[in-house]
N, C-alpha and C positions, 0 to 999 in steps of 0.2 A: 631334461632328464640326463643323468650320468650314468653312461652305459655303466659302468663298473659297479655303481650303486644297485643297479637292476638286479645283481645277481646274491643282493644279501635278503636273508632267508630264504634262499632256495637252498631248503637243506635235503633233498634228495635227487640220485644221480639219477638220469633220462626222461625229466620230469620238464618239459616244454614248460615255458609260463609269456604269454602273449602279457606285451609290455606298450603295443602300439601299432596303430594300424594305418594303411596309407593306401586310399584308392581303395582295390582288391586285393589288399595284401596285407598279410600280420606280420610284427614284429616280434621276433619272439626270444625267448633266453635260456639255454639250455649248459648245462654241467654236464661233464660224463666222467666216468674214470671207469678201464676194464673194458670187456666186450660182451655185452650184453644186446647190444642192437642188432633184428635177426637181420637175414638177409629179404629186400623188399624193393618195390618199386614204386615210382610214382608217375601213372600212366597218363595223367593227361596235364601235371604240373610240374616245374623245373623249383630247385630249390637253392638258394644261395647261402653257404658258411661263411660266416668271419670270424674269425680266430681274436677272440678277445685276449686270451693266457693258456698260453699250452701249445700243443701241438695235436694235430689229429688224423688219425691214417683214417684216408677211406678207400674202400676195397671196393673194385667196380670188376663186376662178371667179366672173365676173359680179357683184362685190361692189366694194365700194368697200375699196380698201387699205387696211388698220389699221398705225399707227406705235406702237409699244410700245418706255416708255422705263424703266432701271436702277430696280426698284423696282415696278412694275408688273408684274401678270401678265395670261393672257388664255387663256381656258376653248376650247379649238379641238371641236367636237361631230362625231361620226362625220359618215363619208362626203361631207364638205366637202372638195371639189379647193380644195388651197393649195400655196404654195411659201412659202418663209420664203429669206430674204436680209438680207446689212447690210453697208453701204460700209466702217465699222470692226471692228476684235475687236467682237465680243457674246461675252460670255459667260451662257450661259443654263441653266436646272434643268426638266428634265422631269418631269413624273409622269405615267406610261401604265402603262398595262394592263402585264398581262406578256405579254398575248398579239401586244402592237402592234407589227407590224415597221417598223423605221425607216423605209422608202418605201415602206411599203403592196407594192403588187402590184408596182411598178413599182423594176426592179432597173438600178441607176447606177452607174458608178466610185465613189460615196462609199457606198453600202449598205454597212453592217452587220449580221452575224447578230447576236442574241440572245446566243450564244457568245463572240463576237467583245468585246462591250460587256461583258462580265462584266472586275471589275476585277482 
């Protein structure tokens, strides 16, 4: 597969789309632009970005802002309140758990099930 291909018709932003899965974990492909992602946690799974095109701030509780740029990735560890946002398209590659709901506990206009993200 080509990561880059993965992300044609994903025509809407914070809309997970599981592209592959390995072990206990999905692969997944996500677009954002703006800040619509609330603030949330994931309490008993750690999540990893990679920065396909763009750049992407994520805002971690009481922590200094991390700026992660196209090519970079960055290991997010349980139960760390963050938000992720980006002024332009990001486009970005998850690997979580299978068990990690997109917003944690905290349900938003942009939540997606598990169901929902299957391609």
């Amino acid at each position: 597969m080509n990561l880059k291909n993965a992300f044609l018709g994903l025509d809407n932003y914070y809309s997970p789309r599981i592209i592959g899965e390995v072990n206990d974990q999905y692969i997944k492909v996500v677009k954002i632009k703006g800040q619509e992602v609330p603030w949330h946690n994931h309490e008993s799974e750690d999540e990893l970005f990679y920065i396909v095109e763009g750049s992407l701030l994520i805002e971690i509780e009481n922590q200094e802002n991390i700026v992660i740029q196209k090519g970079d990735f960055y290991v997010l560890k349980k139960g760390i309140n963050h938000r992720v946002s980006s002024k332009e398209e990001c486009l970005i590659m998850l690997i979580e758990s299978k068990t990690t709901e997109h917003t944690g506990k905290v349900k938003s206009h942009i939540t997606k099930s598990i169901d929902e993200q299957k391609y």
